[in-house]
C-alpha positions, 0 to 999 in steps of 0.5 A: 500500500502506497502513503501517496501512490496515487494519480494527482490530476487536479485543475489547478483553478479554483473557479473562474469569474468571466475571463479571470480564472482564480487558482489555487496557485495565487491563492496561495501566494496571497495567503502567504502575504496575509498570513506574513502581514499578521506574522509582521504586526505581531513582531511590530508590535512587539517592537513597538513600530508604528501601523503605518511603516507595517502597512509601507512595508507590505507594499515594498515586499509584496512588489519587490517579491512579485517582481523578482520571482518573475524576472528571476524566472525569466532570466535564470531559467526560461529567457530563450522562451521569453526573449521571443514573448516580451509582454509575457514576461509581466503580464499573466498571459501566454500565447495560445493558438486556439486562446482567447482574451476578452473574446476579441484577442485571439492567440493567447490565454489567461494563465495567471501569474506562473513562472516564478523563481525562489532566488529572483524572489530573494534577490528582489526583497532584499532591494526593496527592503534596501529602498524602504530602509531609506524612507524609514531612517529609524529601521536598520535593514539587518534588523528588519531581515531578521524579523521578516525571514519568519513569514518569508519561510513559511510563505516558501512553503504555501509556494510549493504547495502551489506548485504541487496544486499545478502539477509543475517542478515535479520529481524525478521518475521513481517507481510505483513501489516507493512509498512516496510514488505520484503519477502527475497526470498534467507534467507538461514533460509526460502528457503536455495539453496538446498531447492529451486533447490530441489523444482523447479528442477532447476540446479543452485540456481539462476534459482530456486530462479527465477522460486519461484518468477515468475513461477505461478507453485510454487506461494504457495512455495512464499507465504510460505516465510515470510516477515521480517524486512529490519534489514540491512536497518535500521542499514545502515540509522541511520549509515548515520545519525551516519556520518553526525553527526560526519562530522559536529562536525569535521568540525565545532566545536572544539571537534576534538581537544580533544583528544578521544572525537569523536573517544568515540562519534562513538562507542557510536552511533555506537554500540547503534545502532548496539545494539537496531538493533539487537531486530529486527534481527533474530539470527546470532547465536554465545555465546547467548545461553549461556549468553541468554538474549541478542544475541551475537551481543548485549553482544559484543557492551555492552563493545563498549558502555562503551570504548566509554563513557569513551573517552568521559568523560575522565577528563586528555588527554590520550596519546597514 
């Protein structure tokens, strides 16, 4: 008997309003906003900071965060994709031959804003916690990292489990026996939309997707899809782990109090993960075919590893 030796094929959209599809995906990352907004005021509040500079703050994670998990995609795995589709890249499109937008753009579909990179992420919120720190002179961006790592971890995780909801960053094949074992019916590698509409001659990718998985008539085409690693799973766990950790030594201890320390323990925790991870991702592409040995994902959280070591063993205050 298999803990999660099943087929996961759900929508990924949790309903539509007209044009709009709301999925489960960007539920996800507001509720991570939301959540880390609550998370924030508590730690505010315990530090005696206004509303007012909570509320300012919010505005420059939520952009800086948004926008360079996106570019961070763009650029570190998907730029010979994207150089070709430049208004793809910030707006929640794609190109799609038989897609229409409003019922007057043909050739593209709303997808929602998918595509983002952890690292692009972190890079960008460190600049724009950078950028608040000069309007709020009185918060040192030290002290605000080391606060704001609390919420960034467990956001991390709603993130993955995200991904897990869309089918996408899926494991490597591993067989139906492991105990962790999940056959992603919609891995765009395994059984792309076009493939499935092609095979059922269903209209849309949903209605194919379905007819693979329950219609008795394409039970080989089922059986052909691989199992693989619940991969996004495993990252959304230990990020848990990651936040539970860094929860406590804020509220507990007095590591807080140096400056840096719990801003380098969760880059090192974090990317650590996200680096041994990656051995049971398949690859999302980017540079690793050039570097080779590591994929991207590996070679970007390396130097993540090291910033975050040297926050934590730093001998004199850094004041930033």
């Amino acid at each position: 008997m298999y803990f999660l030796g099943f087929n996961w094929n759900p929508e990924g959209t949790l309903f539509k309003l007209g044009f709009l599809q709301i999925k489960y995906y960007n539920l996800l990352w507001i509720a991570a906003f939301i959540l880390g907004w609550f998370i924030m005021k508590k730690i505010f509040l315990n530090e005696k900071k206004s509303m007012e500079k909570l509320d300012s703050l919010f505005i420059y994670t939520v952009v800086s965060i948004m926008l360079g998990a996106r570019l961070g995609h763009v650029f570190f795995y998907d730029w010979d994709y994207y150089k070709e589709h430049l208004a793809e890249i910030l707006l929640p499109i794609r190109e799609s031959a038989n897609g229409s937008l409003f019922g007057i753009i043909n050739g593209y579909e709303f997808t929602g804003f998918t595509g983002l990179a952890s690292h692009g992420a972190t890079i960008a919120a460190i600049i724009g916690i950078w950028l608040y720190t000069r309007k709020w002179k009185d918060i040192k961006m030290l002290w605000l990292l080391d606060r704001l790592v609390v919420p960034s971890a467990i956001g991390a995780a709603f993130v993955r489990f995200g991904n897990f909801f869309n089918s996408e960053i899926n494991g490597k094949v591993v067989d139906k026996s492991y105990f962790l074992a999940t056959r992603f019916i919609r891995d765009s590698d395994d059984m792309p939309a076009y493939q499935a509409m092609a095979l059922t001659k269903e209209q849309t990718p949903n209605a194919a997707y379905k007819a693979i998985q329950h219609n008795p008539e394409f039970t080989e085409v089922l059986q052909s899809i691989p199992y693989r690693h619940p991969a996004q799973l495993y990252e959304a766990i230990c990020y848990i782990f990651v936040f539970i950790a860094l929860y406590l030594l804020y509220w507990k201890t007095d590591w807080k109090n140096k400056p840096g320390f719990l801003f380098g323990l969760f880059m090192v925790l974090l990317f650590v993960v996200r680096f041994f991870v990656e051995f049971y991702k398949k690859s999302q592409g980017g540079f690793e075919d050039t570097l080779g040995m590591l994929s991207t994902g590996q070679w970007l959280s390396i130097p993540m590893i090291l910033i975050g070591f040297y926050f934590m063993i730093k001998p004199e205050p850094i004041e930033l």
